[in-house]
GUKOL-872451 format. One record per residue (C-alpha): x, y, z; residue in three letters. Coordinates in steps of 0.05 Angstrom, whole numbers, always signed. Example, Ala and Ser with C-alpha at 12.3 -4.5 7.8 and 13.67 -1.06 7.14 Angstrom:
// GUKOL-872451
<r><east>+246</east><north>-90</north><up>+156</up><res>ALA</res></r>
<r><east>+273</east><north>-21</north><up>+143</up><res>SER</res></r>
END
This chain:
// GUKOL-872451
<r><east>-588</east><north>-175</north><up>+190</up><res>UNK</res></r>
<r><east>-536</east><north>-133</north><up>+148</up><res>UNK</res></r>
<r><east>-565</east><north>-61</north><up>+134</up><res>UNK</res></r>
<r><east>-529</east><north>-9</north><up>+93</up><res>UNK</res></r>
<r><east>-551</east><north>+58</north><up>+101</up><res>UNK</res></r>
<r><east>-529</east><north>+127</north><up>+68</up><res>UNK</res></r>
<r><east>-556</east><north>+201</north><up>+79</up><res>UNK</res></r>
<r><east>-594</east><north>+228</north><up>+18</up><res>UNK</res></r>
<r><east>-636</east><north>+278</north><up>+20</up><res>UNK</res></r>
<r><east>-716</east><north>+280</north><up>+12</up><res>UNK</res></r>
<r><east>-777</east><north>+304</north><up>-23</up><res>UNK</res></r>
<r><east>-814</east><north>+346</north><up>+33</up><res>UNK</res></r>
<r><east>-867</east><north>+316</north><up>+32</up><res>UNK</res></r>
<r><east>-836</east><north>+249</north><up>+46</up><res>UNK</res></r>
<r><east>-820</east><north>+251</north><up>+123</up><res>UNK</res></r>
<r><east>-793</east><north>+175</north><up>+129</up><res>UNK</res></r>
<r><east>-749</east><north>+138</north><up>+90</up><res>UNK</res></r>
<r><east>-787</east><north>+98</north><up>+33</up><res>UNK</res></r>
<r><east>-818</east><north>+40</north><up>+70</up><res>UNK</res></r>
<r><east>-807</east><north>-16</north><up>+3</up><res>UNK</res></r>
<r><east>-735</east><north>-2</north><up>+17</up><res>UNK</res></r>
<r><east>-735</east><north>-23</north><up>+89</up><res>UNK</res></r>
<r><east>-779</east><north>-75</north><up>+78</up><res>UNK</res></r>
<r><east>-784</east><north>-102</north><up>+13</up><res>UNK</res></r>
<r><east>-838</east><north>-153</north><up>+29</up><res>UNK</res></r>
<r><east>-886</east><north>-100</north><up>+39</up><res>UNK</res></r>
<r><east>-933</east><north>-97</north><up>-14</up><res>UNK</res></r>
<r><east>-893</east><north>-135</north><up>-67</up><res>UNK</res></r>
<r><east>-873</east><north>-196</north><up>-68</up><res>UNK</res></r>
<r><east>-817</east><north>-214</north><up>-18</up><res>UNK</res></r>
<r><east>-757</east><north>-216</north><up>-73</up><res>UNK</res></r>
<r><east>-777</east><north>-143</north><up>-98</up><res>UNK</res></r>
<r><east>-735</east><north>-77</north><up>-87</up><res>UNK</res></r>
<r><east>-760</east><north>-15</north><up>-110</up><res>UNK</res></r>
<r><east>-719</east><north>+45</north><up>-106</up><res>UNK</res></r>
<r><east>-759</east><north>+112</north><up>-125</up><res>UNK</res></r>
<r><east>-734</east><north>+151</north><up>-180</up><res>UNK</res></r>
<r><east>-774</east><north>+222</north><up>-159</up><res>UNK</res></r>
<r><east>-734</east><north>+276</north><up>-157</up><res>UNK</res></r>
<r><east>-713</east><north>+299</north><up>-83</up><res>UNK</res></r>
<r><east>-694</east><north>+364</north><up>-61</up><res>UNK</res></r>
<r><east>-615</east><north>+381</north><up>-31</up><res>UNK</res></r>
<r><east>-640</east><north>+409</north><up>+39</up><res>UNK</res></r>
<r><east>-672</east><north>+363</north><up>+54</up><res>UNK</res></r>
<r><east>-635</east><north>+290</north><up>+92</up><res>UNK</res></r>
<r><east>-662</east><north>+222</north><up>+75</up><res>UNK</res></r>
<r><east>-641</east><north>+156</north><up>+106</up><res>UNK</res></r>
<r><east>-643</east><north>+104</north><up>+50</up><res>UNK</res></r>
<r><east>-637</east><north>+35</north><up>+81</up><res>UNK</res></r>
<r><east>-633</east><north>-38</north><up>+52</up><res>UNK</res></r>
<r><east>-619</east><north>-102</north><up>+72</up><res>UNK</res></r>
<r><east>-585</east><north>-160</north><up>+36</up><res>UNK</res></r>
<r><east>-614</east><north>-218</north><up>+79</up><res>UNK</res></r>
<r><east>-685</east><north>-216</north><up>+32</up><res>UNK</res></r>
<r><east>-643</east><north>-214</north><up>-37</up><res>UNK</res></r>
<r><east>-674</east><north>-254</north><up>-91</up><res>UNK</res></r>
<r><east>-640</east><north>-319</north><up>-120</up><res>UNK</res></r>
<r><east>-650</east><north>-290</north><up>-180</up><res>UNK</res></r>
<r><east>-584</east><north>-239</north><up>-168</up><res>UNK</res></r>
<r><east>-521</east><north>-254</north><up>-203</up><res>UNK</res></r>
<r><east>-476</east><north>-272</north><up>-150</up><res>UNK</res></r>
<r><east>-412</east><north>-227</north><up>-137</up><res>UNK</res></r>
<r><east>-371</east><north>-269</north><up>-183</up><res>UNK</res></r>
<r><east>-402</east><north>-265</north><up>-239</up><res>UNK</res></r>
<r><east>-394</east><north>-183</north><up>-242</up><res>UNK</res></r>
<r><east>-363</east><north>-174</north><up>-304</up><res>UNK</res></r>
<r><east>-293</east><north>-157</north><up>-298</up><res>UNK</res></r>
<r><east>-281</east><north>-87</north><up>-323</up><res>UNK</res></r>
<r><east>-208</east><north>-105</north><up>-321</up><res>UNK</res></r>
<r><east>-197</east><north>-171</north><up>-342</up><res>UNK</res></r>
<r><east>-128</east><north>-175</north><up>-326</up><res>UNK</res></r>
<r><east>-131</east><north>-142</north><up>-255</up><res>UNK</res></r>
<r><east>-157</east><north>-194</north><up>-191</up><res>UNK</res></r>
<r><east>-221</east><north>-205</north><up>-181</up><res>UNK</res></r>
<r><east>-219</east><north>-169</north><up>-115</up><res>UNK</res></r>
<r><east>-184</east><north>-114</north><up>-150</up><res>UNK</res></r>
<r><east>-245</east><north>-103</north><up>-201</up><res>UNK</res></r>
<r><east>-280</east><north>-34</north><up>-198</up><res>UNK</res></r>
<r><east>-357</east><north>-54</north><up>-172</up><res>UNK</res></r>
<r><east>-416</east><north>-28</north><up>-223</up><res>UNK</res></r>
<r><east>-446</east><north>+32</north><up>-205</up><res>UNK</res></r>
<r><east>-514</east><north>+38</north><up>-180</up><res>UNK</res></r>
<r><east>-524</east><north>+91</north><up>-250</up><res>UNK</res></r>
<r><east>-578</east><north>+132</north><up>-206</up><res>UNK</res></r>
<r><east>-523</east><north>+155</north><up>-156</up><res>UNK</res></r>
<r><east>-478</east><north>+214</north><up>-181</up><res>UNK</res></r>
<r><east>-426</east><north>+190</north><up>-122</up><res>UNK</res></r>
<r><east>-428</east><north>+125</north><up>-144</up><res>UNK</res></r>
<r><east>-411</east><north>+138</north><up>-217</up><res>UNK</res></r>
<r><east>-354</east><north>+185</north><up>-194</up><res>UNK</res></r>
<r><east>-328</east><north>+135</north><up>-148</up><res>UNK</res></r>
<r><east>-329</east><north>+80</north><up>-197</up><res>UNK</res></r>
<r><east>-287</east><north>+134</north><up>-254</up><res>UNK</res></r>
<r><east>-243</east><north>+142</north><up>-193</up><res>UNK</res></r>
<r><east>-231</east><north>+77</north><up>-186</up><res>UNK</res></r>
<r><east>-221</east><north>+56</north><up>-266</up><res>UNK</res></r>
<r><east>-174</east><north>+108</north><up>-263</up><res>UNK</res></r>
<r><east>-134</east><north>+82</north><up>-208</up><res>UNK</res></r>
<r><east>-146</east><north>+12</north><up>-235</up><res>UNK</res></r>
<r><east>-119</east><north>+31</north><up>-306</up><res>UNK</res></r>
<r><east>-55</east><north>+65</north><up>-276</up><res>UNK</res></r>
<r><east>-42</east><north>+8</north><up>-223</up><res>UNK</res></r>
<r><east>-50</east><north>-35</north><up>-290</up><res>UNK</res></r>
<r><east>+0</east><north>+10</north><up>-323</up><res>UNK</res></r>
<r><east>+50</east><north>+4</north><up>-261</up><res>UNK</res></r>
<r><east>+43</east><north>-71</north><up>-257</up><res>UNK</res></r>
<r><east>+60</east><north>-65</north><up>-336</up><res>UNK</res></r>
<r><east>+120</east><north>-23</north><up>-323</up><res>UNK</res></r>
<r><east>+146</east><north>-62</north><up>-263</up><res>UNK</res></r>
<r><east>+134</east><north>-123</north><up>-308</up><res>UNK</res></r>
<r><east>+185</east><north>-100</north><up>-367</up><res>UNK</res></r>
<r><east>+231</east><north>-64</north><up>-310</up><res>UNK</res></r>
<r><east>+233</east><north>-130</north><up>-284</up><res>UNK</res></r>
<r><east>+256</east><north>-155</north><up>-344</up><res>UNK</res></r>
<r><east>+306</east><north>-106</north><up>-360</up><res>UNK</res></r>
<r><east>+336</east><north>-118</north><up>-303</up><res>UNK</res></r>
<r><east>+342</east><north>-197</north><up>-318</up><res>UNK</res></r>
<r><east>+372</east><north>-175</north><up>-392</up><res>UNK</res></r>
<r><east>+427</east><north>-119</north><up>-350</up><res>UNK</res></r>
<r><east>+441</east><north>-174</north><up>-301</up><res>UNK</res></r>
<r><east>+460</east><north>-231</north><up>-355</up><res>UNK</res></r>
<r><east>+497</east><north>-183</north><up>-386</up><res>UNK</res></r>
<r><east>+534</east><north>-163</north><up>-317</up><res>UNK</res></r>
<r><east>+553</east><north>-237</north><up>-310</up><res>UNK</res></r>
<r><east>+573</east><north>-239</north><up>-380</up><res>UNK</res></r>
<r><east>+626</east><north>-182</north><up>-375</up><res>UNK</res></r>
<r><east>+642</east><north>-210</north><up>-309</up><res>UNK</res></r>
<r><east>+651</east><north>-267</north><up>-342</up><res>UNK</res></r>
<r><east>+696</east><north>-238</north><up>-405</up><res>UNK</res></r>
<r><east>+741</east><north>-196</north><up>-352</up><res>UNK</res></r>
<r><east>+753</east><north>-257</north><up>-321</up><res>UNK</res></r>
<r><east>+775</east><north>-284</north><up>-384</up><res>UNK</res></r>
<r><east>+809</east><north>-228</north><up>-403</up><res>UNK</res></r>
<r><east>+843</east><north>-227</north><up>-340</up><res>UNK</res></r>
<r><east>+861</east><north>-300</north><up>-354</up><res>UNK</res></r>
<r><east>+886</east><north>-287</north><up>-422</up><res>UNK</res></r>
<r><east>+934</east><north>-230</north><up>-399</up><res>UNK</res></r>
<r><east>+969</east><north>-281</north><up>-350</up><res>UNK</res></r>
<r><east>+972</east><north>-328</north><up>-398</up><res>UNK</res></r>
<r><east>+1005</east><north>-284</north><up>-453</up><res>UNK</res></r>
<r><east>+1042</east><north>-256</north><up>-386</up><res>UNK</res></r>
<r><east>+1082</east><north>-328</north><up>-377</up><res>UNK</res></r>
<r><east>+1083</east><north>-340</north><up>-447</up><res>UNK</res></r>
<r><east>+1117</east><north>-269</north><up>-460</up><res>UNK</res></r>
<r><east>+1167</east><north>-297</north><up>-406</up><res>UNK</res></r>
<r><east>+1169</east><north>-367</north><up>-426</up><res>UNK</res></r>
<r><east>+1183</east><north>-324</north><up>-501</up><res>UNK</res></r>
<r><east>+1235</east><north>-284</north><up>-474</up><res>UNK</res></r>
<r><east>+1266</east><north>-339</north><up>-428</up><res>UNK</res></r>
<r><east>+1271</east><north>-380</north><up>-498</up><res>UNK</res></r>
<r><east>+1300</east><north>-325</north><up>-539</up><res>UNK</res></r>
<r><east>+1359</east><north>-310</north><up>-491</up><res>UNK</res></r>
<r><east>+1369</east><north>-393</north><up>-489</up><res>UNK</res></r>
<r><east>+1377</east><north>-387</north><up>-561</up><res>UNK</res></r>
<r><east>+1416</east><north>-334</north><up>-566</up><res>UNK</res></r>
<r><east>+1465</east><north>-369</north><up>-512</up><res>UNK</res></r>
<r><east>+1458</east><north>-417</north><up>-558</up><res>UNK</res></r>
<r><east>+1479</east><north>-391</north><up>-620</up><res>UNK</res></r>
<r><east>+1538</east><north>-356</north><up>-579</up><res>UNK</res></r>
<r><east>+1553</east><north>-419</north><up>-558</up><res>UNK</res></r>
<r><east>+1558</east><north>-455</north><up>-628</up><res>UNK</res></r>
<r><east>+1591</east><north>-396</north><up>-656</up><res>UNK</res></r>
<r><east>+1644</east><north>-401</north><up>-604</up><res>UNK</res></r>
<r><east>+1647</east><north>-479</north><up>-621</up><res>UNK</res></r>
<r><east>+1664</east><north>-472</north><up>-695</up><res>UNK</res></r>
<r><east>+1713</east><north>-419</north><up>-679</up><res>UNK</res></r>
<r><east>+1748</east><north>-466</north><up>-642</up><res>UNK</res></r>
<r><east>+1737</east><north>-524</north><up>-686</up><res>UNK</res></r>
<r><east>+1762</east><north>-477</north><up>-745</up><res>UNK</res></r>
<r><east>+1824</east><north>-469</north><up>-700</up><res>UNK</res></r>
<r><east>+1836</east><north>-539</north><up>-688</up><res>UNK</res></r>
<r><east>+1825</east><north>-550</north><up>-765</up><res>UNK</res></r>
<r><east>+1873</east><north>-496</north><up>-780</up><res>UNK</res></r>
<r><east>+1929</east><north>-522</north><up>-737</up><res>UNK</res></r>
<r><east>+1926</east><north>-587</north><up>-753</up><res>UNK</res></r>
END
């Protein structure tokens, strides 16, 4: 049998806990839970016990609790809070706070993510363009050679053919 229990505390007149909590067959029908809603006293403890085996058909089961946070897991999902429990309610905040800001990091991680996908493209695309740039300045390295080599072969060249007709002026002229 699963039992929960938690420490309350009681009306002093009351000197058990309430018996249609322990047994919920007890003068109801076997499906009923009552939970008392008299006001209790702080000094004074109270054992509240229940037990899950006897729970009616009629319950919702635990996956159809309405998501709070329809984006975050199921098992993420804050629980509802039993409304007639002060702790519970704060616990519950607590935990649609911490829900809404693990949303918020999962958000931010998300679009870091994806920076980081846009930064690294463009990392391989400079990459890439200093490896054509580094590409392009050998090239225009040999061709500024090939240039040069080509100028001075002309030059030689025209030296050359300059020196030619000199001569074949000479020839001309003593002929």
């Amino acid at each position: 049998m699963m039992e929960q229990v938690a420490n309350k505390k009681v009306d002093s007149k009351q000197t058990r806990p309430h018996r249609n909590l322990e047994d919920p067959g007890e003068g109801q029908g076997a499906g009923a839970h009552m939970i008392s809603t008299a006001r209790v006293p702080a000094d004074k403890p109270v054992r509240i016990a229940f037990s899950l085996d006897n729970a009616s058909d009629d319950a919702p089961p635990e996956d159809a609790i309405p998501l709070v946070f329809p984006e975050l897991e199921q098992h993420l999902q804050p629980l509802p809070p039993c409304h007639d429990s002060l702790e519970s309610m704060e616990v519950f905040k607590q935990h649609c706070q911490i829900a809404e800001e693990y949303h918020e990091v999962k958000k931010e991680i998300a679009l870091l993510e994806e920076r980081k996908k846009e930064l690294l493209a463009k990392l391989d695309q400079a990459e890439k363009e200093k490896l054509d740039a580094a590409q392009l300045a050998r090239e225009f390295e040999a061709l500024t050679e090939e240039n040069r080599t080509l100028k001075l072969a002309q030059s030689q060249c025209v030296e050359q053919l300059e020196k030619l007709r000199i001569q074949y002026q000479k020839r001309q002229g003593s002929s």
